[in-house]
C-alpha positions as a printed Julia matrix, in Angstrom:
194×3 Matrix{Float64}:
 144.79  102.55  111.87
 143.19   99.68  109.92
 141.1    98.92  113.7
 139.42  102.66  113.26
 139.28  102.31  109.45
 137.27   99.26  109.8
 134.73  101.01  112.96
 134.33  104.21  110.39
 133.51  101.89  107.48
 130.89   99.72  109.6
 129.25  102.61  110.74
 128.85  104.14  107.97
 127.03  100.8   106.33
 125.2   100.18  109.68
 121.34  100.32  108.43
 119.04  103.55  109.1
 116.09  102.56  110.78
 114.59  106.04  110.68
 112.95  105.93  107.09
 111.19  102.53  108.11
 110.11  104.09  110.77
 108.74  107.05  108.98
 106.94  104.52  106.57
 105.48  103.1   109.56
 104.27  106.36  110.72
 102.72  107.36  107.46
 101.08  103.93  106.61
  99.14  104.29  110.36
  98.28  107.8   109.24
  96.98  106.77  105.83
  94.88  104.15  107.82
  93.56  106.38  110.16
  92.43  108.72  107.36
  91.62  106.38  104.54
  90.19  108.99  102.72
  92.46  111.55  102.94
  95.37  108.62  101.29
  93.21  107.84   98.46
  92.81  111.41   97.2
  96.64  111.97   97.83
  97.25  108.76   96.3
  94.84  109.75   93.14
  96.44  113.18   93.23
  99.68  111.71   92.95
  99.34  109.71   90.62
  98.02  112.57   88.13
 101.11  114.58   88.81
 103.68  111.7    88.3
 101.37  110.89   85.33
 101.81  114.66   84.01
 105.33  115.01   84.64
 106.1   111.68   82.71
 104.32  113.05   80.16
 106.09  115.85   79.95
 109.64  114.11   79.85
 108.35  111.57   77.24
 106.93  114.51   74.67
 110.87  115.97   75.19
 112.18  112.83   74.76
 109.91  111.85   71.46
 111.7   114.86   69.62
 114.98  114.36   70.9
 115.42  110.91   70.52
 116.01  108.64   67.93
 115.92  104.88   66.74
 113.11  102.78   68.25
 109.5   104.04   67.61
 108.13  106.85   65.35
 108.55  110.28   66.88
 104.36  110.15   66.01
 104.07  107.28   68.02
 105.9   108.8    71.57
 104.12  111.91   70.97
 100.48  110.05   70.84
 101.92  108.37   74.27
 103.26  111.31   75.76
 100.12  113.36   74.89
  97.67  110.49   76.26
 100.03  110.87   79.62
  99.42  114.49   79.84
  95.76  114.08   79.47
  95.72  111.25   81.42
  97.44  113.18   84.04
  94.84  116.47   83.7
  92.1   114.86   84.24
  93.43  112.68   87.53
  94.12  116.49   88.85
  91.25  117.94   87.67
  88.74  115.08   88.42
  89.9   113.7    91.28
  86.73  111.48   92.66
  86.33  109.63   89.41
  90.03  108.67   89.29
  89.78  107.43   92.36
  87.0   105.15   91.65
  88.59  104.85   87.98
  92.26  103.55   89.64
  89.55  101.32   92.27
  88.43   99.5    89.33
  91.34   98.92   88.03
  92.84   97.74   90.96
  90.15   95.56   91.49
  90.81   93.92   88.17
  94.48   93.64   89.13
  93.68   91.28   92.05
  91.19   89.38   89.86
  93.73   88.61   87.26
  96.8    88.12   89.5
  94.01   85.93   91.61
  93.38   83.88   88.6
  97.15   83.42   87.36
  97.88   82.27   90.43
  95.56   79.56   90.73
  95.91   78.73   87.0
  99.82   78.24   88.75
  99.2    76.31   91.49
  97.14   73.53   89.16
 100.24   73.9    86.61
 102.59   73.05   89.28
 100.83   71.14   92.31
 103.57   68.8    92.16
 106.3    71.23   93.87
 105.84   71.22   97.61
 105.5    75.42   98.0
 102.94   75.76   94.99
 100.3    75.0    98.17
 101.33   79.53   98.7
 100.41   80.01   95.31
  97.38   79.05   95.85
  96.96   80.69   98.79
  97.31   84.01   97.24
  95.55   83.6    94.05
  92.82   83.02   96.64
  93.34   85.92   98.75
  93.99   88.23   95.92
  90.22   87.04   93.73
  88.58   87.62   97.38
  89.97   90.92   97.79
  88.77   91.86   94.27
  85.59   90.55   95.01
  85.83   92.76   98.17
  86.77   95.63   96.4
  83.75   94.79   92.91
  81.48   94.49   95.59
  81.98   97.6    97.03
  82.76   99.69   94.03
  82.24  102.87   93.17
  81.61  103.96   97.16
  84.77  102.39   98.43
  86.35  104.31   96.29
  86.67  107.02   98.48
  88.56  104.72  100.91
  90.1   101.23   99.19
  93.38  103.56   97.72
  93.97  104.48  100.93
  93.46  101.33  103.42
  95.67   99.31  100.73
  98.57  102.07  100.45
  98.32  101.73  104.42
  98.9    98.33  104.32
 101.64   97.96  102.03
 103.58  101.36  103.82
 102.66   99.93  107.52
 104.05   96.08  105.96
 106.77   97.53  104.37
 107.89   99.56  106.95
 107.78   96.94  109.57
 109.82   94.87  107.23
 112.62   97.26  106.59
 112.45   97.81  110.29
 113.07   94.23  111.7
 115.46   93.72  109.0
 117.35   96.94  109.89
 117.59   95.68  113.47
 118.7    92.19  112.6
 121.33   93.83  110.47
 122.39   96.31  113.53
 122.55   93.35  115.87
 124.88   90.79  113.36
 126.82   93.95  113.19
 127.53   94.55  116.8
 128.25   90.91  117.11
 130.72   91.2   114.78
 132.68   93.53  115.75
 132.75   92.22  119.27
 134.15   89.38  117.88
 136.47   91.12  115.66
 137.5    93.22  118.19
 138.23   90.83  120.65
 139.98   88.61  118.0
 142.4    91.93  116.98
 142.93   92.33  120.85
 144.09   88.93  121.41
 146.54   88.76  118.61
């Protein structure tokens, strides 16, 4: 009994690898179509945005103790509108979120190399540097070709980071799969013996 207890329970923890897969999948597809990704990126964005919104205007009246009700409703309502106008104005959002992305990678960029001089000393700070580099070039890259890469920056980064992701999960999935199956070889050939 304890022999099939122990086979259901390790089967039921053995890692999926279909949803890195599917991330795989859709970070090729959003790729392929760069275009198509940043307006469904933009587009969902404005909907979370809108629905947050939403739930924070509820929660301002229903809530009480930290904050103002005045003060959540002025965030809630700057949410909504927020929100509206990523639906209803979808190619300047795009080029709005570009920008602002772009500014990301310049200020990450620049933390990171303020780091690396901070901590030189320490024998890994030599990465820091490496991606407070990486990440300034990219918003140079992305400055540089701003406001017409708009149209496809959104997408080629979500892409990236679904196709990276993915491809993580994926290999860690396996590795997890494979300790597993050595395991309970050895387990089951150690609860044969005995």
């Amino acid at each position: 009994m304890n022999i099939e207890s122990n086979t259901f329970q390790s089967s039921r923890l053995r890692p999926s690898i279909f949803w890195p897969v599917v991330m795989i999948v859709v970070g090729v597809l959003a790729l392929w179509l760069p275009i198509a990704s940043s307006f469904g990126v933009t587009r969902l964005l404005g909907w979370l945005m809108l629905i947050d919104g939403v739930f924070q205007l509820i929660h301002a009246f229903r809530s009480e103790g930290v904050g103002h009700v005045m003060w959540k409703v002025l965030v809630a309502v700057v949410f909504i509108i927020a929100g509206i106008y990523l639906l209803t104005h979808t190619f300047v959002g795009m080029a709005v979120l570009t920008l602002a992305l772009a500014i990301f990678f310049l200020v990450e960029g620049l933390v990171d190399v303020f780091s690396y001089f901070a901590t030189r000393t320490a024998g890994a700070s030599f990465w820091i540097l490496v991606n407070g580099i990486v990440s300034i070039i990219l918003a140079a890259m992305i400055w540089r070709h701003w406001p017409t890469g708009s149209m496809w920056v959104l997408g080629v980064l979500v892409g990236i980071g679904l196709l990276m992701t993915g491809t993580s999960r994926l290999m860690m999935a396996l590795a997890v799969r494979t300790y597993m199956k050595q395991s309970d070889r050895e387990t089951g050939g150690d609860l044969r013996a005995a």
